[in-house]
Backbone as numpy.savetxt, mean C-alpha at the origin, in Angstrom:
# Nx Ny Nz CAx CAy CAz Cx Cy Cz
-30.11 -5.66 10.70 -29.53 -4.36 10.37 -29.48 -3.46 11.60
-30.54 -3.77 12.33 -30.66 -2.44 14.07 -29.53 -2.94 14.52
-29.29 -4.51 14.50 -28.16 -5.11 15.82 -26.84 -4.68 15.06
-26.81 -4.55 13.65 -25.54 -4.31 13.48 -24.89 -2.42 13.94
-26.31 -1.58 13.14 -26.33 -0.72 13.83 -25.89 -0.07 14.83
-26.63 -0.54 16.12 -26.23 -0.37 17.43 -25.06 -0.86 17.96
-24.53 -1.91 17.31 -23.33 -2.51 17.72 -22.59 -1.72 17.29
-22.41 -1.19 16.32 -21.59 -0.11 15.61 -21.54 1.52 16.85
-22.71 1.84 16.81 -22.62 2.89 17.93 -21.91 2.41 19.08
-22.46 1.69 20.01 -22.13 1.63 21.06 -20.92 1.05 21.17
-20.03 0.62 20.32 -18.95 0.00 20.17 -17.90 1.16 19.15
-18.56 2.51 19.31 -17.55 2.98 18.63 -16.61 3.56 18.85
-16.04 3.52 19.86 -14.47 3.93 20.54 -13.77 2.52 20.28
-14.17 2.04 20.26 -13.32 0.53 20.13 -12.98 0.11 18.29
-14.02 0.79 17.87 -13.79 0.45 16.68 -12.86 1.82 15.58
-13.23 3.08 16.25 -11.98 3.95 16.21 -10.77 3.87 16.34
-10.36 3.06 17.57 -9.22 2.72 18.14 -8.22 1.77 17.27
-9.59 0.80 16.72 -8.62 0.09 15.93 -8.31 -0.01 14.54
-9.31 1.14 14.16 -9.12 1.70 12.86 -7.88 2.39 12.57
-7.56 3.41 14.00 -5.95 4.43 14.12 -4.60 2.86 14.44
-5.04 1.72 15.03 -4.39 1.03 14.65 -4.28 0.28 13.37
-5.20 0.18 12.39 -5.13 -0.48 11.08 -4.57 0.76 10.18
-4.87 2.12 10.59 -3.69 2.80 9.51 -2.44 3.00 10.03
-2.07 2.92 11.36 -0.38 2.99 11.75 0.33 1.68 11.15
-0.24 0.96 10.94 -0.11 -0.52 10.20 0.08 -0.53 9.23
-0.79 0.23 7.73 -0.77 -0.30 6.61 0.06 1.35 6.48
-0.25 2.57 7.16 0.42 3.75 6.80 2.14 3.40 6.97
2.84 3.10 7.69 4.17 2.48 7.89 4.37 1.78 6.84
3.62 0.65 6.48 3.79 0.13 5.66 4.34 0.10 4.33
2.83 1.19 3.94 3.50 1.99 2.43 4.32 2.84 2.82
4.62 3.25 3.32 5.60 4.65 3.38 7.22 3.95 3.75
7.52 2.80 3.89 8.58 2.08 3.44 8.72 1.67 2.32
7.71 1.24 1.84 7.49 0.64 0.44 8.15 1.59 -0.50
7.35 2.74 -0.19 7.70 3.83 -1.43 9.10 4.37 -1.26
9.61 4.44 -0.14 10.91 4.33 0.38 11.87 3.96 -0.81
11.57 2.13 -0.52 12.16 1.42 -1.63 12.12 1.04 -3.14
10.31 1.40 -2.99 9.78 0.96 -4.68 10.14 2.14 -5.36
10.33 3.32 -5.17 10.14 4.69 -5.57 11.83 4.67 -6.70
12.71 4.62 -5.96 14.05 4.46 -6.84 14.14 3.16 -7.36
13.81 2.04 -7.12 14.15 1.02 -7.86 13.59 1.15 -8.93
12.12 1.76 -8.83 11.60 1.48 -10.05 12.41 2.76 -11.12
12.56 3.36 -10.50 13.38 4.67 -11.57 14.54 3.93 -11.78
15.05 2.99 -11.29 16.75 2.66 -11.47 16.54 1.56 -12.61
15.21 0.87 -12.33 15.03 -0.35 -13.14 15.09 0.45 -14.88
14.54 1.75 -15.01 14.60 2.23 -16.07 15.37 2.23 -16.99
16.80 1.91 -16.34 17.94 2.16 -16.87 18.45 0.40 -16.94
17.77 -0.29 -16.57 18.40 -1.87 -16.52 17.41 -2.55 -16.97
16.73 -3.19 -18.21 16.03 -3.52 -18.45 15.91 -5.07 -18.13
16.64 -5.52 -18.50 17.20 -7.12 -17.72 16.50 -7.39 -16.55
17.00 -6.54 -15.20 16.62 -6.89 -13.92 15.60 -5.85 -13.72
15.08 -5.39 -14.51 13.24 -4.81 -14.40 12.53 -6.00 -14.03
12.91 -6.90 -15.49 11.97 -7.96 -15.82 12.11 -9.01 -14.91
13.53 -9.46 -13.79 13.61 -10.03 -12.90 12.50 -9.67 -11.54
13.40 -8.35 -11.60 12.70 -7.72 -10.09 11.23 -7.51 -10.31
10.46 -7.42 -11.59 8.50 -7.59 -11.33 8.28 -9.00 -11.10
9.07 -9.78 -11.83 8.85 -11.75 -12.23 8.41 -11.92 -10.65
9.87 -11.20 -9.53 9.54 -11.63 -8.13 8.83 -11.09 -7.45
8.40 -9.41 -7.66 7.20 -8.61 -7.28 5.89 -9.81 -7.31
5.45 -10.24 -8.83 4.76 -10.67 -8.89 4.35 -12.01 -8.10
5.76 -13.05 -7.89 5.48 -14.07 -7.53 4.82 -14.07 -6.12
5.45 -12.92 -5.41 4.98 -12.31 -4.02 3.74 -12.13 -3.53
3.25 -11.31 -4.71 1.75 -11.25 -4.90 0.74 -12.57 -4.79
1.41 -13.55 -5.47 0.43 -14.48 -5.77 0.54 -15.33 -4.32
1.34 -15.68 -3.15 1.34 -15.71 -1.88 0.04 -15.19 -1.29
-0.77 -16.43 -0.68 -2.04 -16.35 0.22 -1.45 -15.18 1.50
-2.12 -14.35 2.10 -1.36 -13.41 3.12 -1.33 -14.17 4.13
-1.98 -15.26 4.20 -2.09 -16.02 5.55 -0.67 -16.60 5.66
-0.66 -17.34 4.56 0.60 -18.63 4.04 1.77 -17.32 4.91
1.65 -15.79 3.85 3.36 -15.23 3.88 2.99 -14.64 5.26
2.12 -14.69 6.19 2.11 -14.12 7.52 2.51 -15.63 8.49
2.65 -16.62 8.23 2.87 -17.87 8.72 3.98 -18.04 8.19
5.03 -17.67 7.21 6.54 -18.25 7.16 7.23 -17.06 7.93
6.39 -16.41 8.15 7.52 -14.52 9.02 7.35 -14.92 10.18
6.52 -16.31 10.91 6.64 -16.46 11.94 8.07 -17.41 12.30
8.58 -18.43 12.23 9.62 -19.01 11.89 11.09 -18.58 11.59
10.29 -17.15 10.77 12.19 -16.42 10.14 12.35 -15.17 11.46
10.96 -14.90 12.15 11.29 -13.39 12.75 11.23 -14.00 14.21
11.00 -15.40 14.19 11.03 -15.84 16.15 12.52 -15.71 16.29
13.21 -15.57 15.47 15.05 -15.72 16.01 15.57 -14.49 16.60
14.47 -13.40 16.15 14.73 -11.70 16.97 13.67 -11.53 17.95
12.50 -12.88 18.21 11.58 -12.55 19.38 10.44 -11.68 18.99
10.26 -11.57 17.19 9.49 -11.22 16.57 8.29 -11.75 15.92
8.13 -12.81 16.31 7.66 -13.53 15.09 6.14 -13.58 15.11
5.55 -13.00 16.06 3.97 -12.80 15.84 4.27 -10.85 16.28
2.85 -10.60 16.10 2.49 -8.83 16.26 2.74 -8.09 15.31
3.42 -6.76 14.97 3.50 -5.62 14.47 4.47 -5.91 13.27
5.51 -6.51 13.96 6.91 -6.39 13.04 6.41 -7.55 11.88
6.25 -8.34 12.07 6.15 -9.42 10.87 4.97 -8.99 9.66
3.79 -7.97 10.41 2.64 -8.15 9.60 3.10 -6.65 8.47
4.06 -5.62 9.13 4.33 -4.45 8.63 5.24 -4.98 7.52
6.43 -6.12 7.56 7.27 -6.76 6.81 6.12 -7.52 5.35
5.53 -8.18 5.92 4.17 -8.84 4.85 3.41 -7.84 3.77
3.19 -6.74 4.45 2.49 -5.49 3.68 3.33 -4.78 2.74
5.34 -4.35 3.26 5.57 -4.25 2.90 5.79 -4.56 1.34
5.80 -5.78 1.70 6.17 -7.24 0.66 5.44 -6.79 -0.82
4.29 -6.71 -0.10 2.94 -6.68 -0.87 2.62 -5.35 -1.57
3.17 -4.34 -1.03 3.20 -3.27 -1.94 4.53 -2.86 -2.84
5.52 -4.07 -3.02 5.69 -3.52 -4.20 5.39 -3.33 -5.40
5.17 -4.47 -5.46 4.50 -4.65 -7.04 4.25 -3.38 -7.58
2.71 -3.03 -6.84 2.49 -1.61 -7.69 2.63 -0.52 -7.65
3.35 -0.56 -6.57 4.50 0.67 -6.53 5.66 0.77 -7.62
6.92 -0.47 -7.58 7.39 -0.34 -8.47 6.73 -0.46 -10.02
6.26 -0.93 -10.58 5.75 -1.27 -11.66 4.92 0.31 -11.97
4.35 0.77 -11.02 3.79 2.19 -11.83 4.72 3.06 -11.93
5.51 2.69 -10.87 6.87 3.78 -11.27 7.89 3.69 -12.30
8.33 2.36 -13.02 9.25 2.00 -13.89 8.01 2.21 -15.30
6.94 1.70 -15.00 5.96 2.12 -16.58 5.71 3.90 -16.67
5.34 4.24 -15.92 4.91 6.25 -15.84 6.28 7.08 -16.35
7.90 6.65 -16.03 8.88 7.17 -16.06 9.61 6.62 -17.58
9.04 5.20 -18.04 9.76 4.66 -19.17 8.88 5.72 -20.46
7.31 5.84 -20.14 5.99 6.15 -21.14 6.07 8.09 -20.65
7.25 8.54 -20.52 7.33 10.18 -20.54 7.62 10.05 -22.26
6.37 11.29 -22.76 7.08 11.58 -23.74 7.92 12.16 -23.91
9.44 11.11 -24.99 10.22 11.63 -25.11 10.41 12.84 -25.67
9.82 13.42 -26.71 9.90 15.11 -26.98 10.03 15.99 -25.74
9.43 15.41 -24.36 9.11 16.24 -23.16 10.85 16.37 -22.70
11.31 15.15 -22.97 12.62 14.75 -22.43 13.35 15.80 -22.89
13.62 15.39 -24.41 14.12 15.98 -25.12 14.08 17.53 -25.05
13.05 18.51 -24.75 12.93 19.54 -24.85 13.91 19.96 -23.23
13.51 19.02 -21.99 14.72 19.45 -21.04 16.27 19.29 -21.24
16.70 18.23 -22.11 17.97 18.52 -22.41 18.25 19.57 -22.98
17.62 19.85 -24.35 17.95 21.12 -24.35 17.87 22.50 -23.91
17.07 22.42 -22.36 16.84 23.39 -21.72 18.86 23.59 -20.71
19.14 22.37 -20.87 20.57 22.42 -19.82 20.55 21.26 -19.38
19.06 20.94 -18.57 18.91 19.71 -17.44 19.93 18.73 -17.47
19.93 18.57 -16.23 21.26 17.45 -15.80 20.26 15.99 -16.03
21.02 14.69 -15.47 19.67 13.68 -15.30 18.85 13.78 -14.10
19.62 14.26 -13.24 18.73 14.48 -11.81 17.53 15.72 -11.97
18.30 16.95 -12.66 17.37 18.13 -13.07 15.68 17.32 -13.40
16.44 16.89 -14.58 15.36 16.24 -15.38 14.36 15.26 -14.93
14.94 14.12 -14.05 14.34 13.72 -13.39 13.09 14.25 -12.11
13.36 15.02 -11.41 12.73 16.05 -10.47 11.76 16.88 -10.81
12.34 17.32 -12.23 11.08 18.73 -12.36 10.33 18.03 -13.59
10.78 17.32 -14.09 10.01 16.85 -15.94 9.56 15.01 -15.27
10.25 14.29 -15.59 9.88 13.07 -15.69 8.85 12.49 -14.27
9.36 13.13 -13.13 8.64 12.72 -12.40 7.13 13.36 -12.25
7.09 14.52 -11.79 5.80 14.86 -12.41 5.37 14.53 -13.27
5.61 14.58 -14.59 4.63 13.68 -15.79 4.13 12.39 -15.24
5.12 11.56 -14.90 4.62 10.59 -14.10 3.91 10.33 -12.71
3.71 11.44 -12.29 2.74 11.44 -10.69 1.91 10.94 -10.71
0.71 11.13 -11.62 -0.24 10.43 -11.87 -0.49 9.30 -11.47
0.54 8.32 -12.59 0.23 6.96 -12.49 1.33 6.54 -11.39
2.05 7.28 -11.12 2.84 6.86 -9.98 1.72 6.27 -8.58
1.10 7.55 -8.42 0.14 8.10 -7.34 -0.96 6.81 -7.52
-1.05 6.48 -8.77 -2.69 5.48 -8.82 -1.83 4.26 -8.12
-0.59 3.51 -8.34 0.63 2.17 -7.77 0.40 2.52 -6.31
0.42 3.62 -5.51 0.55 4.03 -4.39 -1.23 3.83 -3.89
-2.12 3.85 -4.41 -3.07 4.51 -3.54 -3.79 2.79 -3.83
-3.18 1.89 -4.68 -3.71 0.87 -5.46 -2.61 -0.51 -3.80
-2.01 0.05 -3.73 -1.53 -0.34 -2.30 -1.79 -0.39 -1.26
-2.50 1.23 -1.20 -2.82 1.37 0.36 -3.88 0.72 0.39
-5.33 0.56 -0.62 -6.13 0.19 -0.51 -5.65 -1.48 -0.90
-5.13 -2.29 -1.13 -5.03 -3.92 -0.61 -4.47 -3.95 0.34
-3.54 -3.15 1.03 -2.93 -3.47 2.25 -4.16 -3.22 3.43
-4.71 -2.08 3.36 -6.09 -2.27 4.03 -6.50 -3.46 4.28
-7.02 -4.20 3.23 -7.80 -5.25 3.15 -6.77 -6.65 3.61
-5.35 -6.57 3.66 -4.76 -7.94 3.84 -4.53 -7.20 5.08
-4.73 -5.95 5.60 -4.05 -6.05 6.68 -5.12 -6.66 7.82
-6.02 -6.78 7.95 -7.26 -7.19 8.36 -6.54 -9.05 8.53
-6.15 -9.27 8.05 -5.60 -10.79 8.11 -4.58 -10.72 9.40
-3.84 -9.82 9.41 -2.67 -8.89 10.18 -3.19 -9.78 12.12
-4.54 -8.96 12.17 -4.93 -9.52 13.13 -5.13 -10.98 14.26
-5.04 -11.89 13.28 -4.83 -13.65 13.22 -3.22 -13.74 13.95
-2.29 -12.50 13.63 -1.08 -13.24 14.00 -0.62 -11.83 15.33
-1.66 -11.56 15.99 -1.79 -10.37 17.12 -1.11 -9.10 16.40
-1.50 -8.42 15.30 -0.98 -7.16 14.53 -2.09 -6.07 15.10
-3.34 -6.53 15.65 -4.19 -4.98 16.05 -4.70 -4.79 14.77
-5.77 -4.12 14.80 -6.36 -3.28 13.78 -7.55 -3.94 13.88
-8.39 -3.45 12.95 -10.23 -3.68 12.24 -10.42 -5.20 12.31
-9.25 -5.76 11.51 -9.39 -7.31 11.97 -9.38 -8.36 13.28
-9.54 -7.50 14.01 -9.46 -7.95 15.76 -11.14 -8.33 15.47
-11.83 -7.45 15.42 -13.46 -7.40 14.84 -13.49 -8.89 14.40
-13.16 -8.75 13.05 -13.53 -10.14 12.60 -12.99 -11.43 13.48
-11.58 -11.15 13.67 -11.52 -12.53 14.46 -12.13 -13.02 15.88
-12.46 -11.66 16.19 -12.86 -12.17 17.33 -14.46 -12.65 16.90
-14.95 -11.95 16.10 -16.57 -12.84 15.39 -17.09 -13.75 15.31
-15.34 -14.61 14.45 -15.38 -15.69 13.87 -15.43 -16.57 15.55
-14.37 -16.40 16.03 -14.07 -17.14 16.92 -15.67 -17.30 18.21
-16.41 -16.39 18.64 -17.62 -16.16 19.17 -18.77 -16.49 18.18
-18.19 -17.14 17.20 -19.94 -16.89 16.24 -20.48 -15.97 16.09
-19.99 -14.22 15.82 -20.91 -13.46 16.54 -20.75 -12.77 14.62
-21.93 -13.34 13.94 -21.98 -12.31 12.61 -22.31 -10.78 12.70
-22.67 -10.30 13.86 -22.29 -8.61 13.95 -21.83 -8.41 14.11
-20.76 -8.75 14.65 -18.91 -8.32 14.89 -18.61 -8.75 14.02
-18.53 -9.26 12.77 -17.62 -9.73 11.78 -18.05 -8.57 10.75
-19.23 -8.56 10.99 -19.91 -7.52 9.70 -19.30 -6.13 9.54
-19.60 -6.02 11.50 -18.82 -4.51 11.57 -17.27 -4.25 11.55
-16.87 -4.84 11.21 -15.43 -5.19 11.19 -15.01 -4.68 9.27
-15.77 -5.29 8.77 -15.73 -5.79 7.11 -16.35 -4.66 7.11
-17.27 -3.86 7.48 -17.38 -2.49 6.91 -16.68 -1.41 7.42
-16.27 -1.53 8.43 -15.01 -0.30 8.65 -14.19 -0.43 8.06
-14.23 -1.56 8.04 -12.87 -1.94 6.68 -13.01 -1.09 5.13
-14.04 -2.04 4.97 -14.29 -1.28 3.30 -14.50 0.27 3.74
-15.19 0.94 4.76 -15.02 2.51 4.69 -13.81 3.01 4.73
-13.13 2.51 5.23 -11.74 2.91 5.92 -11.20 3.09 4.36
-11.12 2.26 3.70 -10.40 2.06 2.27 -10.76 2.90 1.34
-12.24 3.43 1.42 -12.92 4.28 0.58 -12.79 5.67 0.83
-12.49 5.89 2.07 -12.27 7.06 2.92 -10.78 7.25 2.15
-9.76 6.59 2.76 -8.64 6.61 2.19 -8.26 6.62 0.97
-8.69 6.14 -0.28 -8.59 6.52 -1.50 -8.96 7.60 -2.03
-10.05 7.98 -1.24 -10.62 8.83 -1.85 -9.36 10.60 -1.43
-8.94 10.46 -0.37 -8.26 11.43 0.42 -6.90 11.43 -0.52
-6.64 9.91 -0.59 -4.95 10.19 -1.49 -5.44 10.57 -3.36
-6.79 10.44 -3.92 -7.45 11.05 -4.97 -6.87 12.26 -4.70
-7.47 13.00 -3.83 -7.52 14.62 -3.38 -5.74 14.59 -3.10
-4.89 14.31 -2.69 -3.85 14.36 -2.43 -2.68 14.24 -3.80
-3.22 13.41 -5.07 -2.77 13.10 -6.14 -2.85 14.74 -7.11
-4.36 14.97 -6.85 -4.86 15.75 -7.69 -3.73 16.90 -7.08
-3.64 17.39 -6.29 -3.03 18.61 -5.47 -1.51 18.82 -5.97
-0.83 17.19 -5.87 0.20 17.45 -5.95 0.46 17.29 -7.46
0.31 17.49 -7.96 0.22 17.31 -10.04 0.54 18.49 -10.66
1.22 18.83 -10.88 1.41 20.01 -11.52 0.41 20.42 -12.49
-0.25 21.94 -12.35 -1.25 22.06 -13.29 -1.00 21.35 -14.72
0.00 21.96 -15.07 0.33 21.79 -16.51 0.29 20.06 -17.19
0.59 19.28 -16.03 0.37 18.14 -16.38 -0.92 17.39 -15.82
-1.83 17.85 -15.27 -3.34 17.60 -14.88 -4.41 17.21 -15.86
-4.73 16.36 -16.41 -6.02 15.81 -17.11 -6.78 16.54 -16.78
């Protein structure tokens, strides 16, 4: 426990460093994701058919080892001179957060009560009105839990990130593994898990904020 300790101190610019690289990593990440998961899943609302397509393949995505889908992006992204570092592992994460991105967004927006609906049509609301000020807020919540339920596995796969030269917390471990050195692996796996706990806990506080009183538990 001292050696891990001290290794932790005296190694902690290095392990800062690659912590601000494991969130420019998984932060890019989601923030494309939601980019894309954010309207599909509102669009899927309206298409019930290719809801059930587009989770079938969310899901199948998911079930992909990160190693396996960080080893076929090498092959498809060497043809742009990409195929190890940043670009392939940000594409992988992407991948990986849709699922519960879209899926909290097409369940939170389908499960508005309709009386709520109903009471904005007859306020005037257009579908966009309605959408913006009523449905989506009601749904922040569980929108916000798909989002923060992301950042925290992309954390943790992004740590894999490292194996194919992506930077971040997982430099720690691999380089551990590779030296035998179980205090570098350790300290690696707990910046990790802080990093994640830190971060949930911040987009908690960030959920709560942005919620409209009126719809706040």
């Amino acid at each position: 426990m001292n050696d891990l300790l001290n290794y932790m101190l005296e190694n902690q610019t290095s392990i800062w460093t690659y912590s601000v690289e494991h969130l420019q990593l998984v932060g890019l990440a989601v923030f494309i994701a939601i980019a894309i998961g954010l309207p599909l899943g509102i669009y899927l609302t309206t298409n019930e058919e290719l809801a059930e397509t587009v989770l079938q393949v969310a899901n199948i995505i998911m079930t992909i080892p990160s190693i396996a889908l960080f080893g076929i992006m090498i092959p498809i992204l060497s043809v742009i001179n990409q195929g190890i570092g940043f670009v392939p592992a940000v594409i992988a994460l992407i991948l990986y957060s849709q699922l519960p991105i879209i899926r909290n967004t097409y369940v939170a927006i389908n499960n508005v009560d309709p009386n709520i609906r109903d009471a904005a049509i007859g306020l005037g609301m257009n579908t966009m009105q309605r959408l913006l000020r009523v449905e989506i807020p009601n749904a922040l919540p569980i929108i916000m839990a798909g989002v923060r339920q992301a950042v925290v596995m992309n954390i943790g796969i992004g740590a894999i990130a490292a194996f194919i030269g992506a930077g971040g917390l997982g430099v720690l471990i691999n380089q551990g593994i590779s030296r035998s050195n179980t205090t570098m692996v350790l300290a690696g796996a707990i910046a990790i898990s802080l990093l994640a706990i830190v971060t949930d806990g911040l987009l908690g506080l960030l959920q709560k904020r942005m919620t409209p009183k009126g719809f706040q538990q």
